[in-house]
N, C-alpha and C positions, 0 to 999 in steps of 0.2 A: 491384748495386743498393744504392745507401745505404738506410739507416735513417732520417735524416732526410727522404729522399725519400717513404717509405713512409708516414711521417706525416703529411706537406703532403697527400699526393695523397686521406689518410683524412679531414682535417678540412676537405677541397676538397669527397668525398662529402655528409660529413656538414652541411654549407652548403648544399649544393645542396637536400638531402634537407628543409631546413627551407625553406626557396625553398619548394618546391616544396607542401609541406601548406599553409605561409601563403595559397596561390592558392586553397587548397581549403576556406575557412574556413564558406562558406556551407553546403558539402553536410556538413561533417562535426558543424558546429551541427544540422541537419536530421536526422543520422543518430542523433548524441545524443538529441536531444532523441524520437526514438521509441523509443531503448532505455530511455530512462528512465523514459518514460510504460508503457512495455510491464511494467517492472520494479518497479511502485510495489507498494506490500502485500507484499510478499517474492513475488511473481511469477516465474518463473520466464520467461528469455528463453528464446522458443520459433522453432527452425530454421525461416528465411524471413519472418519476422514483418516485419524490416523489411528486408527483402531490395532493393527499390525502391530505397530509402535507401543502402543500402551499394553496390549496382551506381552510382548516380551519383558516389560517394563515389571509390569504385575507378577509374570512369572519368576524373574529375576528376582525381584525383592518378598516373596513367599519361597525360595527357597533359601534366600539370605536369613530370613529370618525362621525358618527352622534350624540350621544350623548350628544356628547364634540361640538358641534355646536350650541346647545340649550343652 
């Protein structure tokens, strides 16, 4: 296995890998946007608060990045 090989095939990942969030821009604006509002006043992000938010989040960017595997 070359070296240069192993680098093509890392910045192939790494391409895909931005593919693949770009698809997701609406649910990760949406996810932001409740940690931020959850976080105002020195708040404290509290386990599942925006749970909603991240499950679409997660799902969006797993099926981004199947896609983008084909």
């Amino acid at each position: 296995m070359s070296g240069s090989n192993v680098w093509h095939r890392s910045r192939e990942k790494l391409r895909r890998f931005t593919e693949s969030f770009a698809q997701c821009a609406e649910e990760a604006a949406a996810y932001g946007k409740c940690v931020a509002a959850t976080t105002t006043s020195k708040q404290e992000l509290k386990k599942d608060h925006c749970a909603q938010e991240f499950a679409a989040l997660k799902t969006c960017f797993a099926n981004a990045a199947k896609k983008n595997l084909k």
